[in-house]
PDB file with SEQRES, HELIX, SHEET and CRYST1 records, atoms N, CA, C and O in Angstrom:
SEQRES   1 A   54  UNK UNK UNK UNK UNK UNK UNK UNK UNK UNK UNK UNK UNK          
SEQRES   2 A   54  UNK UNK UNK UNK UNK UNK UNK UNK UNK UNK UNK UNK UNK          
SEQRES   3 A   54  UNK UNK UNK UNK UNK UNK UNK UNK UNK UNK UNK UNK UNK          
SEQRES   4 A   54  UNK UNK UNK UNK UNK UNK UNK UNK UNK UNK UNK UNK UNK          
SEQRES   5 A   54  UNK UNK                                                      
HELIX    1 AA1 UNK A   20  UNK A   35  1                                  16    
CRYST1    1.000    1.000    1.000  90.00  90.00  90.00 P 1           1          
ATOM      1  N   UNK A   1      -3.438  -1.151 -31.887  1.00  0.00           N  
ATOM      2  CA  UNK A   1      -4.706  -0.902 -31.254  1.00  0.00           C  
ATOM      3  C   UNK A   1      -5.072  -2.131 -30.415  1.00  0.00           C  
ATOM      4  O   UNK A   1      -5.251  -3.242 -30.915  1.00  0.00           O  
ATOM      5  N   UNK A   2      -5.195  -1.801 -28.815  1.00  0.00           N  
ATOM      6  CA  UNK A   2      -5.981  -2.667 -28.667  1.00  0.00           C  
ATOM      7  C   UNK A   2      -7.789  -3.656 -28.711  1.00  0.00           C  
ATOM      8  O   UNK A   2      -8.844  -3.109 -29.033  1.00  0.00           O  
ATOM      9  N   UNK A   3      -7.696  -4.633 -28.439  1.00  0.00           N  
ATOM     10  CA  UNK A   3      -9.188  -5.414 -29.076  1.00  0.00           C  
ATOM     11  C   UNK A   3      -9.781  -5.970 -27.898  1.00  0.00           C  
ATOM     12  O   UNK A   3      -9.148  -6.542 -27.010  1.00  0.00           O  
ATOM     13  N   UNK A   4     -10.810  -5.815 -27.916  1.00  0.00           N  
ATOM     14  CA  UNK A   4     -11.696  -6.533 -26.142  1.00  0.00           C  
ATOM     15  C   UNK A   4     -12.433  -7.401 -26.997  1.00  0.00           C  
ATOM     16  O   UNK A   4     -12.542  -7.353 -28.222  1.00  0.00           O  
ATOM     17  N   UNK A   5     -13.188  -8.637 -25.734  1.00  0.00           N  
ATOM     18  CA  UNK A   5     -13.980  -9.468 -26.502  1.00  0.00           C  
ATOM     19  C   UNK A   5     -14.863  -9.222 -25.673  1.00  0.00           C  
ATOM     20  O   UNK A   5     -14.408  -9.100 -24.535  1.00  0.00           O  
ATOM     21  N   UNK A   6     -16.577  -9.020 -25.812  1.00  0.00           N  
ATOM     22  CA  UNK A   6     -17.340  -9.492 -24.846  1.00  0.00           C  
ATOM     23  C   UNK A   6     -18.019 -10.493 -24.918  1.00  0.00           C  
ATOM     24  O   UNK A   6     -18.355 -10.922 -26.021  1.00  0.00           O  
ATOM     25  N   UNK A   7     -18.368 -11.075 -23.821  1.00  0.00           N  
ATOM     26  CA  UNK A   7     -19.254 -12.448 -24.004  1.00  0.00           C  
ATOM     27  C   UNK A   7     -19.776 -12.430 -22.853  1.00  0.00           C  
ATOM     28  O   UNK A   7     -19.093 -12.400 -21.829  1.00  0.00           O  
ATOM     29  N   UNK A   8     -21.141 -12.446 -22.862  1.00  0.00           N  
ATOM     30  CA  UNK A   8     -22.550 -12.268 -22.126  1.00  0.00           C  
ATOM     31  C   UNK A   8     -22.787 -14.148 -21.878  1.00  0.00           C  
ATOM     32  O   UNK A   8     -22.464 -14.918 -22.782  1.00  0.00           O  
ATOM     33  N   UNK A   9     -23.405 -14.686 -20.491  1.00  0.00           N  
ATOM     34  CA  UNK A   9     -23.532 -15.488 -20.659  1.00  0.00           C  
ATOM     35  C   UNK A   9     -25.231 -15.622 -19.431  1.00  0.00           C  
ATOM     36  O   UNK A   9     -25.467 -15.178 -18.307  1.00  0.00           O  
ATOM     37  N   UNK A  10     -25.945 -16.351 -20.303  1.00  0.00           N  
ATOM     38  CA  UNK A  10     -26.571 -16.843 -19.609  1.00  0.00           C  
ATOM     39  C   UNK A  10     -26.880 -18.551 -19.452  1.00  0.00           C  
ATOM     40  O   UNK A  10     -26.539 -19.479 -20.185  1.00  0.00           O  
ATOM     41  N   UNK A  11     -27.874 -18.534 -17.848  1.00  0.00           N  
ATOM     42  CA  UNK A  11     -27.831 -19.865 -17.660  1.00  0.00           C  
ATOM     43  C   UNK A  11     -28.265 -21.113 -18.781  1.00  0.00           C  
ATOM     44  O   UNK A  11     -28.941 -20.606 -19.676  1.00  0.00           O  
ATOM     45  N   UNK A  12     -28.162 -21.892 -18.889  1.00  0.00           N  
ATOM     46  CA  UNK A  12     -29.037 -22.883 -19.342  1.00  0.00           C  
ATOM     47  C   UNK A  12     -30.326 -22.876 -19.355  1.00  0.00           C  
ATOM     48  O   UNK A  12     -30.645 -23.325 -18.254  1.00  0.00           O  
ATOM     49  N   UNK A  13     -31.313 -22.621 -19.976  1.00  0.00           N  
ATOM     50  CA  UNK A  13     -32.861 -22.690 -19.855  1.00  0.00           C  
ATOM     51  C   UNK A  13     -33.195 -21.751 -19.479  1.00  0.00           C  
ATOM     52  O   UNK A  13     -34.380 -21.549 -19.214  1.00  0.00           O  
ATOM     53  N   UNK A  14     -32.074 -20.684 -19.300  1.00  0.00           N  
ATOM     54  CA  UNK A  14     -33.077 -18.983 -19.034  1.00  0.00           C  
ATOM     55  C   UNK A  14     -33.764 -18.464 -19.753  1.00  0.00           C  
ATOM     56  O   UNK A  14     -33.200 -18.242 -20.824  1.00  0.00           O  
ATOM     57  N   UNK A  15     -35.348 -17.943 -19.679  1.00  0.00           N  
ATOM     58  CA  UNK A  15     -35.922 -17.250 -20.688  1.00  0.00           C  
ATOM     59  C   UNK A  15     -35.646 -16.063 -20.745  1.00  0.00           C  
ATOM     60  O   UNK A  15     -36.691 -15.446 -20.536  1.00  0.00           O  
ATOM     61  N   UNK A  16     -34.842 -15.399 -20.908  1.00  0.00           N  
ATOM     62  CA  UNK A  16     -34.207 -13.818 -20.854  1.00  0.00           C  
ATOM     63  C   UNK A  16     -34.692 -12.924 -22.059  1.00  0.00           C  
ATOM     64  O   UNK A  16     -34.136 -13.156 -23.132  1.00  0.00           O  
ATOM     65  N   UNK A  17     -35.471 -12.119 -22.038  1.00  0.00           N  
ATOM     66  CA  UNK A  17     -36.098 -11.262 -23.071  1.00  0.00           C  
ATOM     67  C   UNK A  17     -36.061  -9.671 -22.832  1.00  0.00           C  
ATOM     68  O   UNK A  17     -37.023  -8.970 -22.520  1.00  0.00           O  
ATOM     69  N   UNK A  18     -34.597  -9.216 -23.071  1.00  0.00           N  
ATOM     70  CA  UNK A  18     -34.465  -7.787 -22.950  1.00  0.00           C  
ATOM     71  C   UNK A  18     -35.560  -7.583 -23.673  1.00  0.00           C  
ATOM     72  O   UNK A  18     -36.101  -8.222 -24.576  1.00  0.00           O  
ATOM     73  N   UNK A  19     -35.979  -5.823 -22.708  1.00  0.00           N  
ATOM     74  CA  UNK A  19     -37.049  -4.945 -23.384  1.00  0.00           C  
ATOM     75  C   UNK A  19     -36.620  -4.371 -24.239  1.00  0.00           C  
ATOM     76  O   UNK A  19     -35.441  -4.052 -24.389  1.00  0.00           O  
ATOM     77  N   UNK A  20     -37.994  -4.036 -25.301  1.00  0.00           N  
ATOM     78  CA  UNK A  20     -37.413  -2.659 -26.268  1.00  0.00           C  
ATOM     79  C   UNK A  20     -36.552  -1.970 -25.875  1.00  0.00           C  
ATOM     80  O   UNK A  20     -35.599  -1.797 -26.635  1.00  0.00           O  
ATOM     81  N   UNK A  21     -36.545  -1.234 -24.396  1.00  0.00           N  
ATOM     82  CA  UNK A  21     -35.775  -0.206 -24.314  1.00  0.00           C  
ATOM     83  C   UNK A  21     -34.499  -0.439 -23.434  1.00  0.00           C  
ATOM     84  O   UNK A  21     -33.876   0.461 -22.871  1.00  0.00           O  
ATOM     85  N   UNK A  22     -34.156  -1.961 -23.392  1.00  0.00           N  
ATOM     86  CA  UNK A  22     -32.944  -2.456 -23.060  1.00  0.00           C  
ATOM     87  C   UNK A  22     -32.408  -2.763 -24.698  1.00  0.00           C  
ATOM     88  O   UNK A  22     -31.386  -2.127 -24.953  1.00  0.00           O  
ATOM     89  N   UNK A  23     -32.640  -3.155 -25.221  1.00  0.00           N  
ATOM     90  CA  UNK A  23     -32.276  -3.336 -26.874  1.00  0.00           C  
ATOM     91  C   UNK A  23     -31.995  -2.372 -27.332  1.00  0.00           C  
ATOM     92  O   UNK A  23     -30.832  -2.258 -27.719  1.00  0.00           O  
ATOM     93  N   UNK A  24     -33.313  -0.785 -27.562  1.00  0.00           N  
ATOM     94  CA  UNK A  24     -32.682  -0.053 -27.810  1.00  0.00           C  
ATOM     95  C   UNK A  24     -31.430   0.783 -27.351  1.00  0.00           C  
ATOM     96  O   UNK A  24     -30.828   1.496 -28.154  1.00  0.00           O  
ATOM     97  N   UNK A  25     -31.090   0.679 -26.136  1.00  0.00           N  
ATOM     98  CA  UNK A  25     -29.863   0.832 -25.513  1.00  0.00           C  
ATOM     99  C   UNK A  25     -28.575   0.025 -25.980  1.00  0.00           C  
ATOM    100  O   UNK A  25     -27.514   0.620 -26.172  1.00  0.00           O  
ATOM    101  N   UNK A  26     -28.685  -1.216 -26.140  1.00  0.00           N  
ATOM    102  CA  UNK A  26     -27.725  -1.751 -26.564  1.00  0.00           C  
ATOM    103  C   UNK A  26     -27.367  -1.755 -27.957  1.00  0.00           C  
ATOM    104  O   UNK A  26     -26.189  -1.914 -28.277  1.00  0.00           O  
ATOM    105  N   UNK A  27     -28.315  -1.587 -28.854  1.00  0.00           N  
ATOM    106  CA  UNK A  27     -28.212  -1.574 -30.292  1.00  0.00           C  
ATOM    107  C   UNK A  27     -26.924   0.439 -30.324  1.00  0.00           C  
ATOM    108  O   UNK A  27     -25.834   0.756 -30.800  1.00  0.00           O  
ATOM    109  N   UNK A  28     -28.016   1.148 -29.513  1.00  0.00           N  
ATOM    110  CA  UNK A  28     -27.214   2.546 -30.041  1.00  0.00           C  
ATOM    111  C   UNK A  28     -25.560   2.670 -29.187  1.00  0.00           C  
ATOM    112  O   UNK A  28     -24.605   3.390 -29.480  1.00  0.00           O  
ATOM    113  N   UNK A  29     -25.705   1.727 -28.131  1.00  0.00           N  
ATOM    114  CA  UNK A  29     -24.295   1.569 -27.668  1.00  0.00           C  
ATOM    115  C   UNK A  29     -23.145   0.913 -28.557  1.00  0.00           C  
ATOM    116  O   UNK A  29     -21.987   1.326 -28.500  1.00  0.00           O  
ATOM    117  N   UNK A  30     -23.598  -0.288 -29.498  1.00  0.00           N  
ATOM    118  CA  UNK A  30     -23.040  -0.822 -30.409  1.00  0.00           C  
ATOM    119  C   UNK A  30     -23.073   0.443 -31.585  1.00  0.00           C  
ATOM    120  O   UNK A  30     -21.895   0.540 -31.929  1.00  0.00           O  
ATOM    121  N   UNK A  31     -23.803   1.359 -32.286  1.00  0.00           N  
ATOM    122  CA  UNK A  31     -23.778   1.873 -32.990  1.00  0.00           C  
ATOM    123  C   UNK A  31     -22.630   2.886 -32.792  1.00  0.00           C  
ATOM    124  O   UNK A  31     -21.877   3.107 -33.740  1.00  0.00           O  
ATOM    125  N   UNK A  32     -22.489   3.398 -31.824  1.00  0.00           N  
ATOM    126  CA  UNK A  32     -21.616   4.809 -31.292  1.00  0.00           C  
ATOM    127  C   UNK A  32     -20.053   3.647 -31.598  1.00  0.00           C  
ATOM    128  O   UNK A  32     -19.136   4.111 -32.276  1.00  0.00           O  
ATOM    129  N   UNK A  33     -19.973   2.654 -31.207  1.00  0.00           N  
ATOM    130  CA  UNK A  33     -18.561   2.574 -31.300  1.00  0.00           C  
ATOM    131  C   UNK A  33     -18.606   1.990 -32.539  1.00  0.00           C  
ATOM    132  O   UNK A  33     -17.414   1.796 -32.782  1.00  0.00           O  
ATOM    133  N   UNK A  34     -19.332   1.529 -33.612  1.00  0.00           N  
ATOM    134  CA  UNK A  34     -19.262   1.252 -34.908  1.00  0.00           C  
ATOM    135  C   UNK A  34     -18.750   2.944 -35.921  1.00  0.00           C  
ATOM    136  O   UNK A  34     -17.814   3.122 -36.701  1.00  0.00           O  
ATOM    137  N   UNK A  35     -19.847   3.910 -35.438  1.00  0.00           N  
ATOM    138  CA  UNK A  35     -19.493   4.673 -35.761  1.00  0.00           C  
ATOM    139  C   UNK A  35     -18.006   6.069 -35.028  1.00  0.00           C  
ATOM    140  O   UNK A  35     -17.986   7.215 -35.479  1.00  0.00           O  
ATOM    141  N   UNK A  36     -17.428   5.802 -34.412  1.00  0.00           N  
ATOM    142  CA  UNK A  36     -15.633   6.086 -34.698  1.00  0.00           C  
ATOM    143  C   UNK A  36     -14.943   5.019 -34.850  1.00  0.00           C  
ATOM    144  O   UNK A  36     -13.776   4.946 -34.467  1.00  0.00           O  
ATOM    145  N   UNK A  37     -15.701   3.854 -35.547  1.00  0.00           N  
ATOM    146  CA  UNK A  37     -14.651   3.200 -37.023  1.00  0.00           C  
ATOM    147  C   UNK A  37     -13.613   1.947 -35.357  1.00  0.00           C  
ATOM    148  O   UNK A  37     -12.399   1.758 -35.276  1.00  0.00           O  
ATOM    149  N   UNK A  38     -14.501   1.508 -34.570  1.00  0.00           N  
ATOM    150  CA  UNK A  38     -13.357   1.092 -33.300  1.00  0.00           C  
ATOM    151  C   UNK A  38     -13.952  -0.597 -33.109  1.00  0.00           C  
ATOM    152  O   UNK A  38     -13.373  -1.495 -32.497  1.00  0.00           O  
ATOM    153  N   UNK A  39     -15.391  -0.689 -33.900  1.00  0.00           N  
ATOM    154  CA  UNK A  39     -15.818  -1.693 -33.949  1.00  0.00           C  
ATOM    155  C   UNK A  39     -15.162  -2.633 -34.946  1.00  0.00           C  
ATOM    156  O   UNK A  39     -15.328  -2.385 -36.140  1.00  0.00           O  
ATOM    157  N   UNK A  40     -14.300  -3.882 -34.522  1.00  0.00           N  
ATOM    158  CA  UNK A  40     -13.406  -4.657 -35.436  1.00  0.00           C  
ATOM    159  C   UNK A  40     -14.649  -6.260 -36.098  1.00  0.00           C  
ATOM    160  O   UNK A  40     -14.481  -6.936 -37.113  1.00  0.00           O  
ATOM    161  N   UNK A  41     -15.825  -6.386 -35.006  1.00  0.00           N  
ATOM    162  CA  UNK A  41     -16.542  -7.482 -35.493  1.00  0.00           C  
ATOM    163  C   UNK A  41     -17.510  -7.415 -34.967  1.00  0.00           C  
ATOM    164  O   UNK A  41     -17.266  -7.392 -33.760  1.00  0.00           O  
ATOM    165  N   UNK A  42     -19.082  -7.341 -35.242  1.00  0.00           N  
ATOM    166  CA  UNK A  42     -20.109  -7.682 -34.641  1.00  0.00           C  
ATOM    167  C   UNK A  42     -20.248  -8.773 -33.762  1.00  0.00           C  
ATOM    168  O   UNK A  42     -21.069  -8.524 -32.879  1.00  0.00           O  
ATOM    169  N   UNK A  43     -19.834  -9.688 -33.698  1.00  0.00           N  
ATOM    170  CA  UNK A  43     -19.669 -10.998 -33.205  1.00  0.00           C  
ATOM    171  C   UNK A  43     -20.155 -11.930 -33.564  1.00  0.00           C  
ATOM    172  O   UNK A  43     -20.425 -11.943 -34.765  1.00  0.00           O  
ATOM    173  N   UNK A  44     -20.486 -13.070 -32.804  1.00  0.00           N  
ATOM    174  CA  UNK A  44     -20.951 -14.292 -32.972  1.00  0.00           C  
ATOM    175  C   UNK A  44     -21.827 -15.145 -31.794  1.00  0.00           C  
ATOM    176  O   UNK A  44     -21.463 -15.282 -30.627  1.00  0.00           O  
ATOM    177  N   UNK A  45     -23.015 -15.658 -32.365  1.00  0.00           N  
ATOM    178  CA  UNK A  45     -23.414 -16.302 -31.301  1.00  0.00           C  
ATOM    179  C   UNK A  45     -22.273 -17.653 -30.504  1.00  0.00           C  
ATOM    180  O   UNK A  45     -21.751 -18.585 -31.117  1.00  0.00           O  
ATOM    181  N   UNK A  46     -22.195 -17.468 -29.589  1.00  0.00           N  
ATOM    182  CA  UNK A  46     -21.851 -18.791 -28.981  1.00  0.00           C  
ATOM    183  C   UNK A  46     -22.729 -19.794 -28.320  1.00  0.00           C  
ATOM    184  O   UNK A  46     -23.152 -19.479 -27.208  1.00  0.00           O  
ATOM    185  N   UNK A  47     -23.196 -21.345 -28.981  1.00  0.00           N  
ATOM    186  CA  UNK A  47     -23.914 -21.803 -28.589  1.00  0.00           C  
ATOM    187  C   UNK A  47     -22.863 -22.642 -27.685  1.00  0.00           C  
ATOM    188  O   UNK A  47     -21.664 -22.531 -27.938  1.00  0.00           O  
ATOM    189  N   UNK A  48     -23.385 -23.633 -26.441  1.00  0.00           N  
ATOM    190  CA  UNK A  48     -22.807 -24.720 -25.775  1.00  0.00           C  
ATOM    191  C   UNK A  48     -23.068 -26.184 -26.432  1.00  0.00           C  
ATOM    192  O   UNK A  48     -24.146 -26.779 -26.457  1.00  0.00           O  
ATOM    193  N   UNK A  49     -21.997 -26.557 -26.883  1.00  0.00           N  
ATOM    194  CA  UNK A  49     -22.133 -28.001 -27.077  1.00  0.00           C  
ATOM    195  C   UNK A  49     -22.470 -29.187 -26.145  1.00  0.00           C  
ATOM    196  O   UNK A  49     -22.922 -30.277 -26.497  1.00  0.00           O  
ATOM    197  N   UNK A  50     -22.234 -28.866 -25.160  1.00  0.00           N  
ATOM    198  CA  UNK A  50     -22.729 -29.375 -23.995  1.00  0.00           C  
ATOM    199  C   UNK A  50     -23.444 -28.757 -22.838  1.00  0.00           C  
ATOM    200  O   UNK A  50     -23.221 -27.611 -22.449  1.00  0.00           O  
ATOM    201  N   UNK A  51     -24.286 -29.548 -22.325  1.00  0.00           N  
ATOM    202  CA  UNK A  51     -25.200 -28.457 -21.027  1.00  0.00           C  
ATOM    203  C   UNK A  51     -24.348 -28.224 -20.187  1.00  0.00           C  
ATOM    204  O   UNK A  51     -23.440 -28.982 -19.847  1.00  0.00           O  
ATOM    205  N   UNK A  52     -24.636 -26.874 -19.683  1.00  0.00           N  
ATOM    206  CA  UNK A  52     -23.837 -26.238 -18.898  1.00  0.00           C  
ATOM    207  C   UNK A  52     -24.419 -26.511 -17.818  1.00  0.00           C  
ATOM    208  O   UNK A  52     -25.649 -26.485 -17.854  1.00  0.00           O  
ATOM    209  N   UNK A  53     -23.557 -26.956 -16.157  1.00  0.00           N  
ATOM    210  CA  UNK A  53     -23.569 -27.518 -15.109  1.00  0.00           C  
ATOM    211  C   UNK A  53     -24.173 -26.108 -14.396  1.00  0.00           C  
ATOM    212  O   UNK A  53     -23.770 -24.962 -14.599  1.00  0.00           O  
ATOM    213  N   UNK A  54     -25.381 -26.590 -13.400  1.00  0.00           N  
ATOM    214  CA  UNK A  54     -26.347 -25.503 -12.704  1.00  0.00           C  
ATOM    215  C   UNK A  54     -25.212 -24.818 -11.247  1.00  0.00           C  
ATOM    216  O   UNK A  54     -25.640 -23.949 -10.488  1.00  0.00           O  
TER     217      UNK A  54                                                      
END                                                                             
């Protein structure tokens, strides 16, 4: 089987606050592939150890 990774990135110091109904979109998009069993890991935050260049 193959495995994808995603990783979302935003800038440094962005205040980014999906809406309810961007969340709820993404939560039931994560749910649908949890449920046919295809979801291998919820993930992980990735923080930067260093500031990221503008």
């Amino acid at each position: 089987m193959k495995e994808f990774m995603l990783i979302f990135r935003l800038k440094a110091g962005t205040d980014f606050k999906p809406s309810p109904a961007q969340m709820r979109e993404r939560m039931n998009w994560l749910a649908s592939i949890a449920a046919q069993e295809k979801l291998v890991d919820k993930g992980k935050t990735l923080l930067p150890t260093v500031p990221l260049p503008n």
